[in-house]
N, C-alpha and C positions, 0 to 999 in steps of 0.2 A: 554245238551252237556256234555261228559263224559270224562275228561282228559284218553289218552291210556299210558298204560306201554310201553316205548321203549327201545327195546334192544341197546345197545351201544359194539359195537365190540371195543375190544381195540388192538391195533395190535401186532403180535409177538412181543416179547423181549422185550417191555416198560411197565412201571409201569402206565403209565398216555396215555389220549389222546390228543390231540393235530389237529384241523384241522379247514382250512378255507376255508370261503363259501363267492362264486362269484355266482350270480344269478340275474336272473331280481328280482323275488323277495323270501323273504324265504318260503319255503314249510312246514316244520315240524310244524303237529298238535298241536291242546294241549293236551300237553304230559308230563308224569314225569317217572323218572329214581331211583332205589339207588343211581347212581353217583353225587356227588356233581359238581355244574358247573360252572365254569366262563365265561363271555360271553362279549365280548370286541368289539363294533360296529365301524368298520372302515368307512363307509359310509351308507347312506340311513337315511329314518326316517319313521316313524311309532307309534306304540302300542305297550308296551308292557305289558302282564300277568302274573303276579307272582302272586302265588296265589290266592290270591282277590282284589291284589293291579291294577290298570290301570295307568300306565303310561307312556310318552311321551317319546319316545328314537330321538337320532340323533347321530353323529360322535363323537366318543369316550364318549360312555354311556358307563358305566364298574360296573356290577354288579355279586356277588356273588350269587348263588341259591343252598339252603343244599338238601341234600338226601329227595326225593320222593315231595319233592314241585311240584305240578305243574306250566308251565309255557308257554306261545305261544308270539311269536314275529310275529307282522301281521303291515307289511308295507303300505303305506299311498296309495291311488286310482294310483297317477302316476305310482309308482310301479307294482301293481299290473294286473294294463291296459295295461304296456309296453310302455308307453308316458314321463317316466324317460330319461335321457340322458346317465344318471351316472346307476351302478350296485348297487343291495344290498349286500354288504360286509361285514363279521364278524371275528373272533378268536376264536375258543371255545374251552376250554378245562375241558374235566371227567378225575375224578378220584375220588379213594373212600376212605373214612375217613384210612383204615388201608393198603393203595398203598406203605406203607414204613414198614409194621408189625403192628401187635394188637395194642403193647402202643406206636411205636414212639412218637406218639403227647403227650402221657402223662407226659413225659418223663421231671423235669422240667423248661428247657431252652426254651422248645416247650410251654409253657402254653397258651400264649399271640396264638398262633397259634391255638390252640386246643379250646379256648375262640371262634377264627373268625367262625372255621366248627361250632362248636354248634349255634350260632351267625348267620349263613348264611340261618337256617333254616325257620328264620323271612325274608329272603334275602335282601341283604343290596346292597345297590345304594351307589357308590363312587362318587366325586365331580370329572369335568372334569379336573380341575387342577393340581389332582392328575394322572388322568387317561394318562396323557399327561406326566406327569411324569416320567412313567414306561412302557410305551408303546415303548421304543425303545426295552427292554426286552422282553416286547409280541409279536414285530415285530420278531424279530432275532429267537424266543424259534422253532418253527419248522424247523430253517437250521443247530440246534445242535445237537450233538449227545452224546450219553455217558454221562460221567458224567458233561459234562459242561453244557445238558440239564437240568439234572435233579439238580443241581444247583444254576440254574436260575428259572426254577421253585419254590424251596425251596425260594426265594430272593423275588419271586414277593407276596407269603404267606406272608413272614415277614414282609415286608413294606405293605401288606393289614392289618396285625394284629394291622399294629403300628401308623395307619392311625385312626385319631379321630373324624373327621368331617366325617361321614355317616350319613346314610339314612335309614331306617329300613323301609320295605316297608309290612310288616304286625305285627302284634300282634306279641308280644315279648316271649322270656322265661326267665328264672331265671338261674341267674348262683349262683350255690351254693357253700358255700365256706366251710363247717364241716357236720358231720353228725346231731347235734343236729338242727341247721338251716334249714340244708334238711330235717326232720320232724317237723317244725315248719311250714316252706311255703309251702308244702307242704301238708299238712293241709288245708292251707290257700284256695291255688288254688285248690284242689280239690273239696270245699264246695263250691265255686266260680262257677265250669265247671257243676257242678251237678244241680246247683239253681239258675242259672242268667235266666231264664226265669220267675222265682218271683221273685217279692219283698226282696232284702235284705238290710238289716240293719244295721250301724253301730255296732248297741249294739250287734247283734246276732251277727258277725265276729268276733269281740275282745270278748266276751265270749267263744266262742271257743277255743280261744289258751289262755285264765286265762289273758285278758289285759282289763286293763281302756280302753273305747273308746279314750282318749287324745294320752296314751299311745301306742298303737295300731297303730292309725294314724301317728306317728312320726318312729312306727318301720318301717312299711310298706313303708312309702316315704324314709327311708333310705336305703331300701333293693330294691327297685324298680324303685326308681328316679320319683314315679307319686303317686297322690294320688290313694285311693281306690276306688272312684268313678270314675275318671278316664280311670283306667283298669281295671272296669265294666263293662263302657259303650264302650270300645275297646272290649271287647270280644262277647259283647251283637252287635254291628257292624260286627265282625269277622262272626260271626253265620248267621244274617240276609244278608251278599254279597251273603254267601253260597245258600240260599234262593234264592236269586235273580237269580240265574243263570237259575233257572227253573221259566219260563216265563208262566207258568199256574197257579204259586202263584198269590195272590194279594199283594198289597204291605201291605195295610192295617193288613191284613192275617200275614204276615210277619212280622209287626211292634209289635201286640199283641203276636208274638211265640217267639219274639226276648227278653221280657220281657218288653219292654217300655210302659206305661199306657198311651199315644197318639199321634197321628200321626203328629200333629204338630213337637213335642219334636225330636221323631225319625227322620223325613226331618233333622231338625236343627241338632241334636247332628252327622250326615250321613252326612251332608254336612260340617261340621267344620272337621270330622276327614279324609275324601275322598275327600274333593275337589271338590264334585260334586252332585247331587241328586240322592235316590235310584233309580229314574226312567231315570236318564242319567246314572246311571252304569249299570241297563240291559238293555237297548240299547244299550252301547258301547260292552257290554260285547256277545249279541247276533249278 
């Protein structure tokens, strides 16, 4: 099963979109966009797909999802049999990284904002507390117009940017902070994405970039917040969902492509980082 490219009409004269969905239950495929999206659950419960992530939505689930993620929201059997009482209800709002010019976000008052888009691309799950929050702004944002729209908008960015408690619902990126550090990790992950399906090595990483293994290790969880084993075996995971989606892999098959040397290990380290077993996320996932 292939996520589709969906076109997203945005309407005359706004910069942003803006629309809500009353249905028995959601329709839209898995699908991804360039627009970036926020998606604010008013009622219903279900599944939902970010990426490679599977998780459990209900009333005021509030998550960000970055440019060309794919993603499918697929509500629970009542929903979808018509045996619900209640509708499936959302908020969604596209819009794309430059809806305000090239560098608004660069710009540096915007950082902290410009942080959340790159940040969204891992797509990030806000707490409902928060959601609950801001949501009289998410309720009100499509009876606005003009500039007090898009104002509010800008309000609900800010207080997602300034929100600390999240949820990061796939393998991360790097945010870089000079050019010398941008070619250092850089580096790092590149040798990372090219040869996690072998064996690597402490001593070979920090050879690489001229560090002690001690050394190394102290940089890396300072710049990453995780060890390097860690986010290894996060990307070695990342790889193998991908797998999984195609249900004429073995898992086994899977587990030796993913670079893990056994299928013990692989269940174990797939079930600690998902939640679940390889073989209940392609099931959930099919």
């Amino acid at each position: 099963m292939k996520p589709q490219l969906l076109k997203i009409n945005k309407p005359s004269g706004l910069s942003f979109n803006i629309f809500e969905q009353s249905c028995q239950f959601f329709p839209t495929p898995w699908h991804f966009h360039p627009e970036i999206e926020i998606v604010w659950m008013k009622s219903s419960t279900g599944k939902k797909y970010i990426g490679t992530s599977i998780e459990e939505f209900g009333p005021d689930d509030l998550v960000i999802i970055g440019s060309y993620v794919p993603h499918f929201y697929k509500n629970d059997s009542d929903f979808m049999e018509g045996k619900s009482s209640e509708m499936a209800q959302s908020v969604v709002i596209h819009f794309t990284e430059d809806f305000l010019g090239n560098d608004f976000f660069l710009k540096p008052e915007n950082h902290k904002v410009w942080e959340l888009l790159e940040n969204a691309k891992r797509g990030i799950q806000f707490r409902k507390e928060f959601c609950q929050q801001i949501k009289p702004i998410l309720a009100s944002l499509s009876q606005l117009e003009g500039m007090d729209k898009l104002l509010s908008f800008l309000s609900i960015l800010n207080q997602m940017s300034k929100e600390t408690t999240i949820k990061y619902l796939n393998s991360y990126t790097i945010t870089i902070n000079n050019s010398e550090e941008s070619a250092r990790i850089k580096q790092v992950f590149a040798y990372m994405m090219q040869n996690f399906q072998n064996e690597i090595h402490l001593e070979q990483i920090a050879s690489l970039v001229n560090m002690s293994e001690s050394a190394f290790s102290r940089y890396f969880k300072h710049r990453t917040r995780e060890t390097f084993s860690h986010v290894l075996t996060e990307i070695r995971i990342e790889y193998a969902c991908k797998m999984l989606q195609d249900k004429e892999i073995s898992i086994a098959d899977i587990c030796f492509d993913a670079g893990f040397q056994n299928v013990s290990n692989f269940n174990r380290q797939f079930k600690k980082i998902k939640k679940m077993t390889p073989l209940h996320y392609r099931q959930l996932f099919h």
